[in-house]
C-alpha positions in Angstrom: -42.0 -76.7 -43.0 -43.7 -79.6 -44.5 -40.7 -81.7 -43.9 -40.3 -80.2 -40.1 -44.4 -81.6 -40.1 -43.5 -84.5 -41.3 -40.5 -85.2 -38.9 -42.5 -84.3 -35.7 -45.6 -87.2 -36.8 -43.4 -89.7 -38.1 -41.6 -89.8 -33.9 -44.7 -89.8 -33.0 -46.9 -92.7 -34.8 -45.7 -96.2 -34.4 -46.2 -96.6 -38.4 -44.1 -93.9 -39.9 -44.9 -95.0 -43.1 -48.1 -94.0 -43.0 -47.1 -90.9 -42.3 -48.0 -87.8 -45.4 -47.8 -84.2 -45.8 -49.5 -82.6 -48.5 -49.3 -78.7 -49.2 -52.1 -76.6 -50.6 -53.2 -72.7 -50.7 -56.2 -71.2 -49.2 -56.4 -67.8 -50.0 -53.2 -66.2 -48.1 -52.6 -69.4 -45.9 -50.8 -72.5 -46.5 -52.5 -75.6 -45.6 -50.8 -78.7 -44.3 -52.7 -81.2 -44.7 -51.4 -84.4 -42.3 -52.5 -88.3 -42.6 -51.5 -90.8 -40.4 -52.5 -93.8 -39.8 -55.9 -94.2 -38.1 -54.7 -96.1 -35.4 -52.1 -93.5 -34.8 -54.5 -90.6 -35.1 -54.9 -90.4 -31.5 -51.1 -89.8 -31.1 -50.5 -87.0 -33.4 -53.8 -85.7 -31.5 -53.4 -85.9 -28.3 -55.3 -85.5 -24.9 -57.5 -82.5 -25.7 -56.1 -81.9 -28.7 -52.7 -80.8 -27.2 -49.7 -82.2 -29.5 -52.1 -80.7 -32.2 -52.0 -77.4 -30.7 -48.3 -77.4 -30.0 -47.7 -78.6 -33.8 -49.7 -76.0 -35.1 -47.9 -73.0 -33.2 -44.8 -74.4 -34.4 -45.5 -74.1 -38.2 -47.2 -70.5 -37.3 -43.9 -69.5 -35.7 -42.0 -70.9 -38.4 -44.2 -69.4 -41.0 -44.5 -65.7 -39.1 -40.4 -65.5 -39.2 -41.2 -66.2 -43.3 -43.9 -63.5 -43.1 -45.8 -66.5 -43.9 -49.9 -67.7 -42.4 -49.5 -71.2 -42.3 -51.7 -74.0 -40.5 -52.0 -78.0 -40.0 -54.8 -79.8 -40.8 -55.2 -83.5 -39.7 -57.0 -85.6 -41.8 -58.8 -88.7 -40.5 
C-alpha cells in the first residue's frame, strides 16, 4: 500500500522527488504518513479536500480486502 500511496502523489506533484511515505502503528491502524512538497500540497489536496478523500478510500479498500484499518495522513 505505501508504494500504491506513493505512486498516486508522485503523478500528481510536479516534484516527485519530494514525494515520501512513511509507515507507522496507532493502536489497530496503520498510519501513512505523506509529504510532498509544499508547493505541491495543494495538489495531493485538492478542492475541498477531494483527491485526499478519494486517496484515503483507496488504502481503506485495499486494507479491508487485508482485514487491515489503514489511513493517510498528509503532512504539511
Amino acid at each position: 500500500m505505501k508504494e500504491l500511496i506513493e505512486i498516486m502523489a508522485r503523478t500528481l506533484v510536479e516534484d516527485p522527488e519530494a514525494v515520501s511515505v512513511e509507515e507507522t502503528m496507532e493502536e489497530d491502524v496503520i498510519v501513512f504518513e505523506l509529504r510532498v512538497a509544499e508547493s505541491d500540497l495543494g495538489r495531493v489536496i485538492g478542492r475541498e479536500g477531494k483527491i485526499a478523500k478519494a486517496m484515503r478510500l483507496i488504502i481503506r479498500s485495499a486494507a479491508a480486502r487485508l482485514e487491515q484499518k489503514a489511513t493517510v495522513r498528509i503532512i504539511d
